[in-house]
C-alpha positions as CSV (number, residue, x, y, z in Angstrom):
1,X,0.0,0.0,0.0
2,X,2.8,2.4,0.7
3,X,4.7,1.8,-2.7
4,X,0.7,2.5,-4.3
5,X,0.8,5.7,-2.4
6,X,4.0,6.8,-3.5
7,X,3.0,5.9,-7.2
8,X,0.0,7.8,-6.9
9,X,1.4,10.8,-5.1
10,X,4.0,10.7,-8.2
11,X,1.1,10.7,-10.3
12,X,-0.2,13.8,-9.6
13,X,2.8,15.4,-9.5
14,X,2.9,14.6,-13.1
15,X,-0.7,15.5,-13.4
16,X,0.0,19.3,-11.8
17,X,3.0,19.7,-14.3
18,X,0.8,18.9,-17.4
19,X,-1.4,21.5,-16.0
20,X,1.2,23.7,-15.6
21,X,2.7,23.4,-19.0
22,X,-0.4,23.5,-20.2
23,X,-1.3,27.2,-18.6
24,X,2.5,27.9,-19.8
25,X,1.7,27.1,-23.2
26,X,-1.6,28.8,-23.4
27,X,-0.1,32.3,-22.0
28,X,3.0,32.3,-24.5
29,X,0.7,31.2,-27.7
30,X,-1.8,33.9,-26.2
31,X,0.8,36.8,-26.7
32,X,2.3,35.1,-30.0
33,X,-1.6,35.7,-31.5
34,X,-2.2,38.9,-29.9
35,X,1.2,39.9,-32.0
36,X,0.3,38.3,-34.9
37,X,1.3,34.8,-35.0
38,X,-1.7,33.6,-34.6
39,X,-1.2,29.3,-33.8
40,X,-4.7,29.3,-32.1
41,X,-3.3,27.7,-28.9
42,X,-5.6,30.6,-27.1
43,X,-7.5,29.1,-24.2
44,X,-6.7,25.8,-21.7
45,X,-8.9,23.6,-23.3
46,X,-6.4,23.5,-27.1
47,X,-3.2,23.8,-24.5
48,X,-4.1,20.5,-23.0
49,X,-5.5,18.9,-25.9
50,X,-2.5,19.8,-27.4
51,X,0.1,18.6,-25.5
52,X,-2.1,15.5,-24.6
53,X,-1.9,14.3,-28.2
54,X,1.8,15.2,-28.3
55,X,2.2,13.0,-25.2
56,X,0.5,10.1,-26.6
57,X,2.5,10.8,-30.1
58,X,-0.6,10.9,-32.3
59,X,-0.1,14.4,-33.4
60,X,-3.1,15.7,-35.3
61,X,-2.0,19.0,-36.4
62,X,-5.3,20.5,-35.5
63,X,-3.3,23.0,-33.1
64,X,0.5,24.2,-33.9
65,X,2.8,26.3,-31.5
66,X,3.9,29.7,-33.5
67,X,6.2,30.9,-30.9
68,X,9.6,30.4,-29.6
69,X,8.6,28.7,-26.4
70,X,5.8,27.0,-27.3
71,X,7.7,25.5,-29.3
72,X,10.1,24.6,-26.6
73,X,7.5,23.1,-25.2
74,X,6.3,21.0,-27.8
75,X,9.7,19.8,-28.7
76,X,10.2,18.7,-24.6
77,X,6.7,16.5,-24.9
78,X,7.6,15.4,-28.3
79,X,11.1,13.8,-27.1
80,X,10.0,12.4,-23.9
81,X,6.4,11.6,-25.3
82,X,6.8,7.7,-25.5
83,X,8.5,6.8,-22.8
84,X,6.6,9.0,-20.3
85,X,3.7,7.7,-21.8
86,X,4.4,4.1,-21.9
87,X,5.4,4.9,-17.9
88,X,2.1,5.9,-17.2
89,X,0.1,3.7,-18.4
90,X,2.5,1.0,-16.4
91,X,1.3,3.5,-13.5
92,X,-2.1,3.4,-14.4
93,X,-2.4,-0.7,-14.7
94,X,-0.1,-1.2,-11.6
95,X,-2.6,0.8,-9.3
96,X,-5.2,-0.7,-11.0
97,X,-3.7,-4.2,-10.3
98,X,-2.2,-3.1,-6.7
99,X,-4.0,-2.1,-3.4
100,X,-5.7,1.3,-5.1
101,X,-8.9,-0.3,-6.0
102,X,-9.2,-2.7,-2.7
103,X,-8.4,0.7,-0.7
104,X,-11.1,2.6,-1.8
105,X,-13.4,-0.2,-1.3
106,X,-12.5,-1.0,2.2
107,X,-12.9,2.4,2.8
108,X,-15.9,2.8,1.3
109,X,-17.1,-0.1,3.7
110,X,-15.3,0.8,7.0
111,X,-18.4,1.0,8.8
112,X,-19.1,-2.9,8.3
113,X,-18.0,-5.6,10.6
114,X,-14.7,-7.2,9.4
115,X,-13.8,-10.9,9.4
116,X,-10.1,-10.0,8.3
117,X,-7.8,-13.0,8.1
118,X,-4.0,-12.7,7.4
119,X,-3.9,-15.3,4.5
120,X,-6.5,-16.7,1.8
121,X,-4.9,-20.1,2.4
122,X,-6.9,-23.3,2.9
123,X,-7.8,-22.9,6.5
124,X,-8.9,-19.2,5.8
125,X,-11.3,-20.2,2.9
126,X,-12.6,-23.4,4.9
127,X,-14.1,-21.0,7.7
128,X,-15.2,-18.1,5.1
129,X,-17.6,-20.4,3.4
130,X,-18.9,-20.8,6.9
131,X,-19.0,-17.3,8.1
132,X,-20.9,-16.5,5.1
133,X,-23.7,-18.8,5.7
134,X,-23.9,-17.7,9.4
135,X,-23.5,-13.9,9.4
136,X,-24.8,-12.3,6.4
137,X,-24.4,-8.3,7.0
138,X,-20.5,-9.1,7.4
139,X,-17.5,-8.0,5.1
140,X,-15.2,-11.1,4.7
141,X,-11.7,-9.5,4.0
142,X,-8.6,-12.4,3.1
143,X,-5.3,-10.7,2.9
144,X,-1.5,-11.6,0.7
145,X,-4.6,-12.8,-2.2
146,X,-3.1,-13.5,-5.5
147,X,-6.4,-12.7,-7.3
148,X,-6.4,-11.2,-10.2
149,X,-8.1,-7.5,-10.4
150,X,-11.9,-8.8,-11.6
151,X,-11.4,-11.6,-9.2
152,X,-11.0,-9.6,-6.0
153,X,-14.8,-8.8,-5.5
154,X,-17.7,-11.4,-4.2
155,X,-21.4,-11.2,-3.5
156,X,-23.1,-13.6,-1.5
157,X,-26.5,-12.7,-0.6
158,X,-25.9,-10.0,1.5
159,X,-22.3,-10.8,1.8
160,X,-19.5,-9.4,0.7
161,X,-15.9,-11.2,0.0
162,X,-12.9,-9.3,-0.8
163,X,-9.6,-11.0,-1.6
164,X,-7.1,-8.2,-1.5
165,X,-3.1,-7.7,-1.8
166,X,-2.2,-6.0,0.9
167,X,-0.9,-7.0,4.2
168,X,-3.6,-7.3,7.3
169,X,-1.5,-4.5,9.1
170,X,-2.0,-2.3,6.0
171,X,-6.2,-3.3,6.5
172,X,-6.2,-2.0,9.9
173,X,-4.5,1.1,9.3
174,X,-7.4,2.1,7.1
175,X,-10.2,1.6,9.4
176,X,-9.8,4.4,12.2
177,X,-12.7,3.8,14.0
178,X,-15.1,0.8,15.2
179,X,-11.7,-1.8,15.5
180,X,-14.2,-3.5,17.8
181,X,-15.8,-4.4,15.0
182,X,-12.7,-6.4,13.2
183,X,-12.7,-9.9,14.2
184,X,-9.2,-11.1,12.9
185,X,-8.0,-14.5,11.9
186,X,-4.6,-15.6,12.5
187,X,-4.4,-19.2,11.0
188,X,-1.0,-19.1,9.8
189,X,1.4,-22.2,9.9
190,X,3.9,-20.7,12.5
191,X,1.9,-20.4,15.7
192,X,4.3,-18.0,17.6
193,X,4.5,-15.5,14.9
194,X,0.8,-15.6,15.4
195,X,0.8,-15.3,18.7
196,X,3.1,-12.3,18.4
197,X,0.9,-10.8,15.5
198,X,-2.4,-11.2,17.8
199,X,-0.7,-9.2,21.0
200,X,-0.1,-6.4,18.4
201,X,-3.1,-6.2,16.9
202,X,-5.2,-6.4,20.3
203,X,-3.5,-3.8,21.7
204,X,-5.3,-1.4,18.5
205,X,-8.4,-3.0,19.2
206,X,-10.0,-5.6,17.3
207,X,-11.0,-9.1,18.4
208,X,-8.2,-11.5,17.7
209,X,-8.4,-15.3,16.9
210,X,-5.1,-17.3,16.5
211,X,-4.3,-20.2,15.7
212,X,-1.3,-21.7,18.3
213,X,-0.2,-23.7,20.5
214,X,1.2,-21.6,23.2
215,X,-0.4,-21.3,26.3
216,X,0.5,-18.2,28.5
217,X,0.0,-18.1,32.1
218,X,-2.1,-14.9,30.7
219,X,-4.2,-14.8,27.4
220,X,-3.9,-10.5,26.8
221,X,-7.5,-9.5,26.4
222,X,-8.9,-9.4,23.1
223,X,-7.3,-12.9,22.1
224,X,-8.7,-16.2,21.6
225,X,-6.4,-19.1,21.3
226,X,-7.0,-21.6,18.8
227,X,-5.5,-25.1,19.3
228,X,-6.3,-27.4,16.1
229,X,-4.6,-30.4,17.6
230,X,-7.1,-29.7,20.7
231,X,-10.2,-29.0,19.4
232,X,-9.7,-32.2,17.3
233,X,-9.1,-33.9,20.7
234,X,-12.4,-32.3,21.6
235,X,-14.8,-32.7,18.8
236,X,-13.9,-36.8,18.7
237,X,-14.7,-37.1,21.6
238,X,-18.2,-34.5,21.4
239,X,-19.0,-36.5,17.7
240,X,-18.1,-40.0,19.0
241,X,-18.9,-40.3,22.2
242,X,-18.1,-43.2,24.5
243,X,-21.7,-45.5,24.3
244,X,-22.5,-48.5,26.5
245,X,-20.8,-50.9,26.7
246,X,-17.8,-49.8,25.0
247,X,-15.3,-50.5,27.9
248,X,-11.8,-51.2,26.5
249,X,-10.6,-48.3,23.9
250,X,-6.9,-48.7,22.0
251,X,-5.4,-45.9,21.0
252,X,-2.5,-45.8,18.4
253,X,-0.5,-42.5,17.4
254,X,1.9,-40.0,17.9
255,X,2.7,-37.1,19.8
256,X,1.1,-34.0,17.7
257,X,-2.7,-35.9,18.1
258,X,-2.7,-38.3,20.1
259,X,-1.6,-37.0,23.1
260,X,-4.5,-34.2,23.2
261,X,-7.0,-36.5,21.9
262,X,-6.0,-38.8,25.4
263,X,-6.3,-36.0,27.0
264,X,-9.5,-34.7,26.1
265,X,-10.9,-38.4,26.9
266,X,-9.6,-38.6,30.2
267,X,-11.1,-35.7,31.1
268,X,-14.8,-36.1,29.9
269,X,-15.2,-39.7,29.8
270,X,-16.3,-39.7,32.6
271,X,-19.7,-40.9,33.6
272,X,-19.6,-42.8,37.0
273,X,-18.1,-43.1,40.0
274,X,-17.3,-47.0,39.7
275,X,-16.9,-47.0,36.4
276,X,-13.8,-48.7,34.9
277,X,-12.6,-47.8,31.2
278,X,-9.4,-48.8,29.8
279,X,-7.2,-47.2,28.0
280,X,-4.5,-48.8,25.6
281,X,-1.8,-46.5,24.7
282,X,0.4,-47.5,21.9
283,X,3.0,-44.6,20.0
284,X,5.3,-42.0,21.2
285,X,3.4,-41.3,24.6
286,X,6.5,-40.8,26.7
287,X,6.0,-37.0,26.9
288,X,2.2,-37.0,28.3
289,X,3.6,-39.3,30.1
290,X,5.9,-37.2,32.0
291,X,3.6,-34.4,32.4
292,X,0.9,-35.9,33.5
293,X,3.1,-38.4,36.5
294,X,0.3,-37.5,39.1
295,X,-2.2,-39.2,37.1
296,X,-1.4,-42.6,39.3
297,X,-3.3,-40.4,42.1
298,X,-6.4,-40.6,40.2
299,X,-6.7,-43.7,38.2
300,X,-4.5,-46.4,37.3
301,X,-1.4,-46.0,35.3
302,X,0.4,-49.0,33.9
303,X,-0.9,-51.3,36.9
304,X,-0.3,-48.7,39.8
305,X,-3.0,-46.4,41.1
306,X,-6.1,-46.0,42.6
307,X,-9.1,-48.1,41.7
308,X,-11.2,-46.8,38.7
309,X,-10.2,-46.5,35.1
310,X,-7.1,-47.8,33.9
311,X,-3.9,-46.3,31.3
312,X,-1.8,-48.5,29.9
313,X,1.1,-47.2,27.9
314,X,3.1,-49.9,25.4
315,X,6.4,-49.6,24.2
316,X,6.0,-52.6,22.3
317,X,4.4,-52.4,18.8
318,X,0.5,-52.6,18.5
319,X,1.1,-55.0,15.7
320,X,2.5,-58.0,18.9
321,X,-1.0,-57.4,20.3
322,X,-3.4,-58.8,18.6
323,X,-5.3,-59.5,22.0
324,X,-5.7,-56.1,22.6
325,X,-6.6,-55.5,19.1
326,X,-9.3,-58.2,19.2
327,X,-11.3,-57.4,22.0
328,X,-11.1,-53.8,22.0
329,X,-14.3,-51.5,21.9
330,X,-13.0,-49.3,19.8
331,X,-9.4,-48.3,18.2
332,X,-8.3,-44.5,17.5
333,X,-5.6,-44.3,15.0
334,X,-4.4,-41.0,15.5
335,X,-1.1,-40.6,13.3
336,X,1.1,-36.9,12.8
337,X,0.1,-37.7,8.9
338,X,-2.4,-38.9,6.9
339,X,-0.3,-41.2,4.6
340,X,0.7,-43.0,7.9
341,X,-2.8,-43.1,9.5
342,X,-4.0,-45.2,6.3
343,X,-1.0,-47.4,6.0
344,X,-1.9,-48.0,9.7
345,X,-5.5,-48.8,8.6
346,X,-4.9,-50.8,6.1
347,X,-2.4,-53.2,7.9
348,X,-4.9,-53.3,11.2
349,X,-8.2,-54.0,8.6
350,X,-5.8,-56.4,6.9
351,X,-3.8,-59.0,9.4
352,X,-6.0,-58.3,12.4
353,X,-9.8,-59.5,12.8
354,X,-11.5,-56.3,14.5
355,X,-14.7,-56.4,16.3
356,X,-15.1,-52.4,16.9
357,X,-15.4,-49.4,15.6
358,X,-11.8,-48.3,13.9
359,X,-11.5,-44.0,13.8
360,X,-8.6,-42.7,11.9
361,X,-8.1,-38.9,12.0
362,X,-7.4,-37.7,8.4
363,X,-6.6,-34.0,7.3
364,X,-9.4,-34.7,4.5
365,X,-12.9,-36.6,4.3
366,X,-12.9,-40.4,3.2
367,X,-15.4,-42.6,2.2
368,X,-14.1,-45.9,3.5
369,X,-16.4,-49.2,4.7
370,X,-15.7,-49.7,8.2
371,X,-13.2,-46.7,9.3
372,X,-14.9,-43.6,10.9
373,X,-13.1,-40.3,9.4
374,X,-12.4,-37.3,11.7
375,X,-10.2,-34.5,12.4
376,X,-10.6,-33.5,8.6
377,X,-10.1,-29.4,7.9
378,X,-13.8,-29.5,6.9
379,X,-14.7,-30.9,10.3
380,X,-12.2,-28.4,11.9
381,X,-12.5,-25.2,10.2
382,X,-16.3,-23.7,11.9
383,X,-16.8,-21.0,13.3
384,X,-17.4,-22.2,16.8
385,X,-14.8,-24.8,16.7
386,X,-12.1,-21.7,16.5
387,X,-14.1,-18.6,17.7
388,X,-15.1,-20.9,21.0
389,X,-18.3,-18.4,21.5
390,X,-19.6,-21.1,23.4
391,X,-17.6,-22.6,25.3
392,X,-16.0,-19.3,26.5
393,X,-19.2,-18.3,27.5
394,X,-20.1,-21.2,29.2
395,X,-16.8,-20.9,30.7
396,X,-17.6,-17.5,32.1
397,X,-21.1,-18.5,33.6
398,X,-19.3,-21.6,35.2
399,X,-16.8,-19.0,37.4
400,X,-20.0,-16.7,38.0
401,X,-21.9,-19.2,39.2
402,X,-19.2,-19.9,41.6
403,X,-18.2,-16.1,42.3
404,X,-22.3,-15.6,43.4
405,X,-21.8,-18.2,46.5
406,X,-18.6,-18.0,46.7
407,X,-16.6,-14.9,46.2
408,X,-13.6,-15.0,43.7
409,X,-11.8,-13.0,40.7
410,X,-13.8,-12.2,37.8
411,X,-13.0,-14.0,34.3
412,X,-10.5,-11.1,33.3
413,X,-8.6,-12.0,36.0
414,X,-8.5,-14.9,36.2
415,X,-5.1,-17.2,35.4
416,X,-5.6,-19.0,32.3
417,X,-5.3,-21.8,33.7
418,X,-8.4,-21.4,35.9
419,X,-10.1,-20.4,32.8
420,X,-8.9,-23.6,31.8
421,X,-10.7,-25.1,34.5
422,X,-14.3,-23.2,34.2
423,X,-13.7,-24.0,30.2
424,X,-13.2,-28.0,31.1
425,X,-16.3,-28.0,33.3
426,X,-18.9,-26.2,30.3
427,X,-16.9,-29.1,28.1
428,X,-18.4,-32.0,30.0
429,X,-22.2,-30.6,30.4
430,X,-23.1,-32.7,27.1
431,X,-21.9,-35.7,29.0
432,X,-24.0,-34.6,31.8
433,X,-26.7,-34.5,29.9
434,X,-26.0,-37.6,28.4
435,X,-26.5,-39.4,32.2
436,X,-29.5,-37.2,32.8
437,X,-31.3,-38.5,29.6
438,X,-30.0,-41.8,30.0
439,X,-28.5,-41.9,26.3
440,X,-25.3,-40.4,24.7
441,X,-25.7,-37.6,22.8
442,X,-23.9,-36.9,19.7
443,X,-22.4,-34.1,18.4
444,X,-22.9,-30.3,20.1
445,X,-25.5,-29.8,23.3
446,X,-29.0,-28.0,22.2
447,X,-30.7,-25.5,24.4
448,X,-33.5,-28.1,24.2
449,X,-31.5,-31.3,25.2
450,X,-30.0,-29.1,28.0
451,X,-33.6,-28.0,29.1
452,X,-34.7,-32.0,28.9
453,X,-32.0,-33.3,31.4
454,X,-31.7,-30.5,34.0
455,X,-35.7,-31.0,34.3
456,X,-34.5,-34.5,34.9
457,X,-31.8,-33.9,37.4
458,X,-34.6,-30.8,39.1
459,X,-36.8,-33.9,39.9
460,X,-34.1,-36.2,41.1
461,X,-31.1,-33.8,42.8
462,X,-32.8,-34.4,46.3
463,X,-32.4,-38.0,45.7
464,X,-29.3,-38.3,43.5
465,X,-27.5,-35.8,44.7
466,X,-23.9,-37.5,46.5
467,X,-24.1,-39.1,42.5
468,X,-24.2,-36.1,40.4
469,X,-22.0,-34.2,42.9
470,X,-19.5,-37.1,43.3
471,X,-19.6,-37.4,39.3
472,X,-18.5,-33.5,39.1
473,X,-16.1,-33.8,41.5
474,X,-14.5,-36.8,39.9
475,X,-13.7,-34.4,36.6
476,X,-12.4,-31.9,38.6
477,X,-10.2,-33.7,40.5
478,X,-9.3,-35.5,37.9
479,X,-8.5,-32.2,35.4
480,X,-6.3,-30.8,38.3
481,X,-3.9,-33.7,38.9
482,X,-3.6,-33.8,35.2
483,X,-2.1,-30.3,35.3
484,X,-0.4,-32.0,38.8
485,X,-2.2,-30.6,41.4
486,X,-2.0,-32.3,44.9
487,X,-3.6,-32.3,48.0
488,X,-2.2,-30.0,50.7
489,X,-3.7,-28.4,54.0
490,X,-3.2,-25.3,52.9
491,X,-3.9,-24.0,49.6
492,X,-1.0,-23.1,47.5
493,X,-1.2,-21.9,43.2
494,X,1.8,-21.1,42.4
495,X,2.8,-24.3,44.1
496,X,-0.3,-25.8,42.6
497,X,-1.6,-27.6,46.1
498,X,-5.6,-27.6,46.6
499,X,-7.4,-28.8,49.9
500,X,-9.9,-30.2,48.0
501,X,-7.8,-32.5,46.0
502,X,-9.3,-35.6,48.1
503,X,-12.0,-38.5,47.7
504,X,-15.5,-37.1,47.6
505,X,-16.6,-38.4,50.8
506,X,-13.8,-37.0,52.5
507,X,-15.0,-33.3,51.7
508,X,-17.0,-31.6,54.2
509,X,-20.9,-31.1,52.7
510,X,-20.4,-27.2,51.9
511,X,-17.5,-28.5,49.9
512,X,-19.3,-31.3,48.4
513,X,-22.2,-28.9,47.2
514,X,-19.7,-26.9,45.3
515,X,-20.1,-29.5,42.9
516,X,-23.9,-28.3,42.0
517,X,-23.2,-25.6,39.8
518,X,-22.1,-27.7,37.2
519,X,-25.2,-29.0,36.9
520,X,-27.3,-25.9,37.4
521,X,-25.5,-24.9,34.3
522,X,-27.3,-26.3,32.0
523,X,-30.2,-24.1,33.2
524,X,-28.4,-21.5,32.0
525,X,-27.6,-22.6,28.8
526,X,-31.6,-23.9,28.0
527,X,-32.3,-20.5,29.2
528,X,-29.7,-18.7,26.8
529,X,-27.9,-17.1,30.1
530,X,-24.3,-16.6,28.5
C-alpha cells in the first residue's frame, strides 16, 4: 500500500506539471496571436489537448505552437512523449492491479463488521464459506490474495468477500474507527509469529483469533487461542462419544494428536463413580507421560494407582497385540500424517480381525467401509470450533456461578489456567446430559437437550444428589492432577496444592455442594444465560 501511495502521489505530480505546462503554453501562444502569430493555442482547453496528443504521439495538427517557447515546449513533450507515456500507463495498470482499487473499497465499507484473516490459504477459505452462511451483513476480508483484479470482489447474498493484496497490518491502518468491529484470523502455519501478530493487533483493538499452541500463564484481552490439535481432541470425543458398553478403547499414534486426543478423553469420559474404562496407549506417549506423572493419584497407570479407570502405555508395537486389538471396543488411529494413518488402517483391517469401531483422524474426508473419518479441515475449520463463542461463555457462567456463593476474581482476571478449569467444566455438560437423559448424545448440546435433562436432574437432585455431585467432583479432580495438582492443608497456586484434592466423601458437605453448579449450568444454557 505504501509503494501504491507513492506511485499515486507521483502521479499527480505529473498531473500538476501537465497542467502547468499547459497554462504555460496557453499564456506564450496567447501573446504570439495577440502579435500576430496567430497558432490558435488561445484558451486551456487547445493547450491541453495539445500537448495530450503530443504525449501520446498521435499528433493531429489541428493546433501548432507559432512561438519560440511554445515550441520549446512541444519539442520537450515530443522527445520524452513515449517513454513518459508508456510509464504511465504501467502506472495506471499497476494501481489498478495493486492495493488502489481494494483501498477505496475497504474504505468505502469501514463502517461494516470485518472478518479479516492474514492469508487466503486453505484454512482461511474453509471458515469463510462458513462465516458466510452464518452472518450475512459481514464484510469477509482475506489478505497476501493473488487474485487477479476482476477476481477480488464477491457477493453472497448479502455478503461481501474481498480478496485483496495487501498485508492485514495495511487493513487495519485504514479503518480508524469501530476496531471492535474487526474480528481477525490468525491461521498461519507458525503459531508463535501468530501469537506475536495477535498481541499487536489487540493492543489497537479488534478481536483477535489465533491459531497456536502456546499457552501463556495470561491470554492478553482481546485474544482467543485456537489449538487445532485440541479441538480435534475435543470434537472426537463430542462426535463420538463413548456409548455403553464400549469399555476397553486402544489408542494408536503420535505425539502432535494423540496425546491431546487422550487427553480430552480422560477428562470427559467420565460418567460414573465405579466405572472402569481402559485405555491402551500405543506410540510415542512418553512426553504425556511425564507431564501428567500424578495421574497414578487418580486412576491407574500402567498397573499402579487408585481403583477406577485404567492407562496403559506400550512400548511394544500394537502389531504383537493382537489381543488387545481383538477385543477392544474401539481403536483410534491417530497418526502426525495422513499417509501413515491409512498405512496403519490398512495393515490393522488387513492381518487383524477387528470387532469395533476403527477412527482414523485424516486432514481430508474419506469414504471408507468400516473406518470412521475425523479430524478433517472440513470438520475443523467452523466457526465455533475456533471462535469458541460457546464454550468461552459457558466458561464465564461456570466461574460466575461460583463467584455468586462464593466470592472470587472475575473471568478477566482470572489465570488462564483457571479459565482452563471453568472451560473444562462447560466441556463436559453434554456428558452430563447424556447421564441425565439416560443416552449419549452426539455431536454439540442444544438449548433443548439441555432443558430435557436439567428438568430431569430438578426432579431427582434431592435424591441423586452425593451421585451427580461425586460425578463432578471426579472431573475436577481428575483435570487438576492432570495439570499436577495435589492435595495440601493449605492452599497453595503457584505451588499448585488444593485442599480439596481428596475423595468425595472426604469433603466436608459445603464442599461437596460446590459441585452443584455444574449441573445448574445447563439451566443457564436452555435459558440462553451466556
Amino acid at each position: 500500500m505504501k509503494r501504491d501511495k507513492r506511485q499515486l502521489f507521483t502521479f499527480l505530480i505529473l498531473l500538476g506539471l501537465l497542467f502547468f505546462f499547459a497554462f504555460v503554453l496557453k499564456s506564450v501562444e496567447s501573446t504570439g496571436s495577440a502579435s500576430g502569430d496567430g497558432s490558435g493555442i488561445t484558451t486551456w482547453w487547445k493547450a491541453l489537448w495539445y500537448l495530450v496528443v503530443t504525449l501520446t504521439t498521435v499528433g493531429y495538427g489541428d493546433f501548432v505552437p507559432q512561438t519560440f517557447w511554445g515550441k520549446a515546449i512541444g519539442a520537450l513533450f515530443l522527445i520524452c512523449s513515449v517513454g513518459l507515456f508508456s510509464w504511465i500507463i504501467g502506472l495506471v495498470v499497476s494501481l489498478i492491479n495493486g492495493d488502489f482499487l481494494p483501498c477505496l473499497r475497504l474504505k468505502q465499507l469501514r463502517n461494516k463488521r470485518w472478518y479479516l484473516f492474514s492469508d487466503d490459504g486453505p484454512r482461511s477459505s474453509l471458515l469463510t464459506e462458513k462465516l458466510s452462511d452464518e452472518d450475512s451483513d459481514a464484510m469477509i476480508i482475506l489478505c497476501q490474495s493473488k487474485a487477479d483484479v476482476g477476481q477480488q470482489f464477491h457477493q453472497k447474498g448479502k455478503h461481501q468477500i474481498l480478496y485483496v493484496p495487501m498485508e492485514y497490518e495495511e487493513c487495519l491502518e485504514l479503518r480508524t474507527q469501530g476496531l471492535d468491529q474487526v474480528f481477525l484470523f490468525l491461521l498461519g502455519d507458525d503459531g508463535w509469529d501468530n501469537y506475536l501478530s495477535a498481541k499487536s493487533a489487540a493492543e489497537k483493538g479488534c478481536r483477535v483469533y489465533c491459531r497456536t499452541n502456546a499457552r501463556p500463564d495470561e491470554t492478553p484481552k482481546g485474544i482467543t487461542l485456537f489449538s487445532d490439535t485440541e479441538a480435534i481432541g475435543r470434537l472426537f470425543w463430542l462426535e463420538h462419544p463413548l456409548t455403553p458398553p464400549e469399555k476397553e478403547i486402544v489408542i494408536i499414534g503420535g505425539k502432535r494428536y494423540g496425546e491431546p486426543l487422550l487427553e480430552k478423553g480422560l477428562l470427559n469420559n467420565i460418567f460414573s463413580p465405579d466405572q472402569h474404562l481402559i485405555y491402551h496407549v500405543f506410540g510415542d506417549f512418553a512426553h504425556f507421560k511425564g507431564l501428567h506423572e500424578r495421574l497414578k493419584n487418580v486412576m491407574k497407570v500402567d498397573g499402579e494407582g487408585a481403583d477406577g479407570d485404567s492407562l496403559w502405555f506400550y512400548e511394544e508395537s500394537w502389531e504383537n497385540r493382537p489381543d488387545l486389538l481383538e477385543k477392544a471396543d474401539r481403536i483410534v488411529i491417530c497418526a502426525d500424517s495422513d499417509d501413515e494413518g491409512l498405512e496403519l488402517y490398512w495393515a490393522l483391517k488387513t492381518y487383524y480381525p477387528v470387532q469395533g469401531n476403527v477412527y482414523v483422524r485424516l486432514s481430508r474426508m474419506v469414504e471408507e467401509p468400516g473406518m470412521v473419518v475425523f479430524g478433517s479441515d472440513e470438520e475443523l475449520y467452523e466457526p465455533e470450533n475456533v471462535m469458541n463463542h460457546t464454550l468461552v461463555s459457558l466458561g464465564i457462567r461456570v466461574n460466575e456461578l461460583y463467584r455468586t456463593k462464593y466470592g472470587g476474581k472475575t473471568w478477566d482476571e482470572l489465570s488462564e489456567f483457571h479459565r482452563q478449569s471453568s472451560i473444562a467444566s462447560a466441556d463436559h455438560l453434554a456428558v452430563k446430559a447424556s447421564i441425565l437423559l439416560g443416552k449419549m448424545l452426539r455431536g454439540r448440546l442444544t438449548q433443548e437437550e439441555s432443558r430435557k435433562a436439567f428438568e430431569v436432574y430438578r426432579q431427582t437432585a434431592d435424591r441423586d444428589h452425593d451421585l451427580y455431585r461425586s460425578i463432578e467432583h471426579m472431573r475436577w479432580n481428575r483435570f487438576h492432577t492432570m495439570y499436577n495438582w495435589r492435595y495440601d492443608e493449605k492452599r497453595d497456586n503457584a505451588m499448585r496444592r488444593h485442599t480439596l484434592l481428596l475423595p468425595y466423601d472426604k469433603l466436608s458437605l459445603r464442599d461437596q455442594e460446590k459441585d452443584d453448579d455444574a449441573w445448574l449450568l445447563l439451566d443457564e444454557y436452555a435459558k440462553g444465560n451466556l
